[in-house]
N, C-alpha and C positions, 0 to 999 in steps of 0.2 A: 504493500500500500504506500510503504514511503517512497519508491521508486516513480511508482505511477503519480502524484501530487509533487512530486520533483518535477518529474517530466513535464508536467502539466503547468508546474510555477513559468518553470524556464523559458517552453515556448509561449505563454504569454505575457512576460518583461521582454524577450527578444523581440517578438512581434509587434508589443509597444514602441519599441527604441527603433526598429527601421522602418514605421509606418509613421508613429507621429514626431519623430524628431524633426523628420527634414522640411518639414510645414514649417514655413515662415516667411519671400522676398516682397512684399508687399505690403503689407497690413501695420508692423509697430505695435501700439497697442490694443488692436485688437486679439489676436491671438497667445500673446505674453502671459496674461494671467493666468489663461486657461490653461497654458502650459503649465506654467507653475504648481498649477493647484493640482495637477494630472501627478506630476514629478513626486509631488510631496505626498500624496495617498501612497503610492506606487512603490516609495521607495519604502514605506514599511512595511511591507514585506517582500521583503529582500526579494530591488529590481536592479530618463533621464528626458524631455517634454518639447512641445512642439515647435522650431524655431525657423526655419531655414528660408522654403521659399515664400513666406510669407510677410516677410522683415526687409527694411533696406539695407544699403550697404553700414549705413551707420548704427543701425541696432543690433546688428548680427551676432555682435559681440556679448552687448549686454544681455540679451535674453538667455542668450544660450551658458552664461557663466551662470547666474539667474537661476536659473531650472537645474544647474551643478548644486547649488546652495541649498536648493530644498532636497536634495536628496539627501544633503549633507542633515542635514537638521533631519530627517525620518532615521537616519541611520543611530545619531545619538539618544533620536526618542524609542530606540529599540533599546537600548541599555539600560532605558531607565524601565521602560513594560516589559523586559525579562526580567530584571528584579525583582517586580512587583510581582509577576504572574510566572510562578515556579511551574507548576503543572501545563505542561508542554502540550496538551490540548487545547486548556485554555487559549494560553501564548500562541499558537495558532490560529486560533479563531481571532483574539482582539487583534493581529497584526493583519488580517485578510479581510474583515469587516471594513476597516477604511476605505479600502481598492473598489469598495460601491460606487461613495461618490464621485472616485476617479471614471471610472468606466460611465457614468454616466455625462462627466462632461464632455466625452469625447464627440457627444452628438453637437455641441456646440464649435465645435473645431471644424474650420472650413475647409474643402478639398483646393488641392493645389490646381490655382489656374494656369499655370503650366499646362497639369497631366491633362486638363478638362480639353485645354488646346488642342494638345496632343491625339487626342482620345476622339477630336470630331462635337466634344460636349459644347459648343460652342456660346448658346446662351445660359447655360448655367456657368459658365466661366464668368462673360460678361455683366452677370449679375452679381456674381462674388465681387470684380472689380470694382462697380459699381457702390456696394454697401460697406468695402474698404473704402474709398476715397471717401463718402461720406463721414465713416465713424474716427479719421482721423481729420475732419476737419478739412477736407482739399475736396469740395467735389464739384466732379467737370460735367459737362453738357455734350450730348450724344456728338458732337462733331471733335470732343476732346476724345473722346473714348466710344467710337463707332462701332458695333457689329460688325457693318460690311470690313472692316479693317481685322481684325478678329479672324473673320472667316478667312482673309487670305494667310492668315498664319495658318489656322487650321488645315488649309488647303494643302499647302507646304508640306505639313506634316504628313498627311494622308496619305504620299505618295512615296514614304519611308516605312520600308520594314519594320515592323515591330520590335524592335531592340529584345534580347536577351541575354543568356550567362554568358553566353559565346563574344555577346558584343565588346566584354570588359578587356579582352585578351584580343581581340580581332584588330584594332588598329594600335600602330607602334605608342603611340602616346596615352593612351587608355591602357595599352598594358603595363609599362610605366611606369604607371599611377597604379594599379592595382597589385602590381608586384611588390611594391614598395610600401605602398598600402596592409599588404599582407601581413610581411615582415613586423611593420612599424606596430601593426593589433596585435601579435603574437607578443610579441616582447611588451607590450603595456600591460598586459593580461596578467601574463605570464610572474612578474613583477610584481603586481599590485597585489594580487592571489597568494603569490610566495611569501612576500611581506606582511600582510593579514594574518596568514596562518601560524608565520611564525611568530610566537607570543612567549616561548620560553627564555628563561632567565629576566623577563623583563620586571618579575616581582609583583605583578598585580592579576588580579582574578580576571573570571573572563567578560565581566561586567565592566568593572575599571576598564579592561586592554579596550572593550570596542567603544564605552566613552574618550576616551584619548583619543584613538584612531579617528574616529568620529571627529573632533574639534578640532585636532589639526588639519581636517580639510577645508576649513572655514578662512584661514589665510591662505590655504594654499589657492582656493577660488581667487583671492584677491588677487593676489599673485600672478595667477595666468593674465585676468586681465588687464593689470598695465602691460603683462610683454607684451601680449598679443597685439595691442593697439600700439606700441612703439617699436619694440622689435618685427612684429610681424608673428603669422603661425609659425612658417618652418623652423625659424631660430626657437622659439617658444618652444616647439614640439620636441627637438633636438636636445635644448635646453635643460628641460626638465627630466627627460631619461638619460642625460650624461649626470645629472645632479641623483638622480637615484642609486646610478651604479658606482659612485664614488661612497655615497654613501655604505654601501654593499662591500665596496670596497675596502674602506675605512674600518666599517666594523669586524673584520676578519685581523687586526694590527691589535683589537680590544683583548684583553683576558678579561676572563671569568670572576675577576675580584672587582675589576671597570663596572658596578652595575650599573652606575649612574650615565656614564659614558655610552654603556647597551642600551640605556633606555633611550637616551637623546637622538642616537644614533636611528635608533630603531624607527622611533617618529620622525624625524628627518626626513627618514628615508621612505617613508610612508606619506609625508608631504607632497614630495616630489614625486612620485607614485601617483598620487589622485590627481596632480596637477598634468600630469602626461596624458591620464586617462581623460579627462575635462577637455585637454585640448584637443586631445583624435576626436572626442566626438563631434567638435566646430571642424577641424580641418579637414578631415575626408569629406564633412555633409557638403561644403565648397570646391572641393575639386571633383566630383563625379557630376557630369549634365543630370539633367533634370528627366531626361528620359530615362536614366540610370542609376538616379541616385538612392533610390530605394536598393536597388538589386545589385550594387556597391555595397551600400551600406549592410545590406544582410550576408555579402560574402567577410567581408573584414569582418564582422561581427562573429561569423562563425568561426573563423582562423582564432579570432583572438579567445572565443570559447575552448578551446583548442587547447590555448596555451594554461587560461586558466586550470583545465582541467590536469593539465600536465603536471603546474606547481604543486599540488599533494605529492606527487610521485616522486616529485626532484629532492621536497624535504625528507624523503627515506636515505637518499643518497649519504648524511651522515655516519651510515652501519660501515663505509667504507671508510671515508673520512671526513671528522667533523666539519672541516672549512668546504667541502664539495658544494652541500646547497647554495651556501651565500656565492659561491663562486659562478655556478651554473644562472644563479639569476642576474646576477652581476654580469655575465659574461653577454647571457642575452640581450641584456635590455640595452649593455652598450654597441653589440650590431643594430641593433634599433635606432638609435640616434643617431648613426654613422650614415644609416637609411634613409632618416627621416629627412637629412639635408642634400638628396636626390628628387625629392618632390621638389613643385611648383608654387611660388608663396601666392595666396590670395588673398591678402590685405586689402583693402582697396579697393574688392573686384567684384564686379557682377558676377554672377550667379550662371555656369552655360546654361545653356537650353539643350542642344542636340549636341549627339557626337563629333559633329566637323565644327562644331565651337570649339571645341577642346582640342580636335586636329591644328585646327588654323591656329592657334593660340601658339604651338610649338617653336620656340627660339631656336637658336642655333644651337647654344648650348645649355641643355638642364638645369646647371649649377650655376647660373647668372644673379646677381643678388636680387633684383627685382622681375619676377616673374608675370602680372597678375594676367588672369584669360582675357580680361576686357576691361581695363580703366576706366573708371566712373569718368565721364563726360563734365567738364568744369560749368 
């Protein structure tokens, strides 16, 4: 039974995170909240809300750290309602009872007018547009925001194969991006999972360990986002799993008498861990087009499933020798970073739409400090 309500948790937090995450290039505040409030049901029981194409270039950031925070906040209010509620039935029911109100806002969450494009839906698109320009205070008149204008995207679209898994890997710069992509989820996974679980010598129960781990993710949000808005994602993304592996690093140099030094170490490095994993979830939702960003995003998701699942196995590795685990996740996560600054930075940048956005976008060389697929128009 606990396999089968495992199974069951998992594919609906996954199926939450690549359905409603990447909703947001438009809207601002109108889909923000809802995000939020989606994230922070969600995240207590152990699950991150809707941002992408329905936010502009300038919001992109903030909502999506935003809906980082509320998960942050369900994850230390799980520490405090396992203490409360010992009997593990209980404690099951109150942590799954939330996820109501979440599941019910999601009827309030508007479909991406991208896909409606895409898809031929053409006046339910235009109607979404329409009641976004409104509820943010901008709204235009049919010759600002035409149908007939509409349908010839649509038109466009219709005469394009139906993208699938094949497409991520089919042209050299979407593969890329997914290759790298792969990588970059694995080693965040892998990491963040490794570090969670490892809780010994750190001198506290497992109440304390997950309030801790919990609260240090609350600067490490902040964190992300000044880099993100001044350095950019890739250095950001880069950033923060070379800051993990050092840490990883570091704590292998500690003995066993160092508690205090293990512990700092340990949160440290657990900081920089939730800030890696915060920022793959803005940086991939940005570099996969919008025909694809779903079916991106559920591939990386599941590589990086992958890895999480591996981190149990890595901390056995000890029975050979003690320094193994911190070494193996250490080791991983800094091919991860070395990775991550092979991708394309998207500060700055619209949102693609179709594959040969992301083709044309291709510079000469990958490694160029400023990348973005389409520069916001001054």
């Amino acid at each position: 039974m606990f396999v089968i309500t495992r199974t069951l948790t998992g594919t609906a937090l996954a199926g939450f995170t690549i359905i409603v995450m990447p909703l947001g290039e438009a809207g601002g505040r109108w889909t923000e909240p809802i995000g939020s409030l989606l994230t922070f049901f969600l995240s207590l029981a152990p699950a991150l809300g809707p941002e992408m194409e329905w936010l502009d270039v300038g919001h992109r950031t903030v909502a999506g750290v935003l809906s980082g925070t509320f998960w942050t906040v369900g994850v230390m209010l799980l520490a405090l309602v396992g203490y409360l509620i010992r009997d593990w039935r209980w404690l099951l029911l109150a942590v799954t009872l939330p996820c109501a109100p979440g599941i019910l806002s999601l009827w309030w969450v508007p479909e991406s007018a991208r896909w409606l494009l895409t898809q031929g839906r053409v006046e339910e698109a235009h109607r979404y547009l329409l009641r976004c320009a409104r509820l943010n205070g901008r709204p235009v008149g049919e010759d600002g925001l035409s149908q007939e204008a509409l349908n010839k995207v649509a038109a466009q679209e219709r005469v394009v194969q139906r993208p699938s898994y094949l497409d991520l890997f089919r042209t050299p710069r979407l593969r890329h991006i997914s290759l790298c992509c792969m990588v970059v989820w694995f080693g965040v996974n892998f990491s963040y999972y490794g570090l969670s679980l490892d809780i010994s010598g750190l001198g506290l129960n497992v109440y304390q360990t997950q309030l801790l781990f919990g609260a240090v993710e609350l600067p490490s949000k902040l964190l992300v986002y000044l880099l993100v808005c001044h350095a950019g994602r890739r250095l950001t993304q880069a950033g923060t799993l070379l800051g993990t592996a050092l840490a990883l690093g570091i704590s292998l140099l500690v003995t066993s008498e160092m508690g205090a030094w293990s512990t700092a170490l340990a949160v440290i490095g657990k900081g920089f861990s939730e800030a890696a994993f915060t920022t793959a979830y803005l940086f991939t939702s940005e570099l996969y087009p919008t025909v694809l960003r779903q079916t991106g995003m559920g591939l990386t998701s599941l590589v990086g499933r992958l890895g999480g699942s591996l981190a149990p196995l890595a901390a056995l590795l000890d029975g050979i020798w003690l320094s193994l685990p911190k070494l193996a996740y250490g080791g991983i996560v800094l091919l991860a970073a070395c990775t991550a600054l092979l991708l394309p930075e998207t500060r700055q940048a619209q949102l693609p739409e179709t594959i040969q956005d992301v083709e044309r976008s291709a510079p000469s060389r990958l490694q160029e400090e400023e990348m973005p697929m389409k520069q916001v128009q001054d």
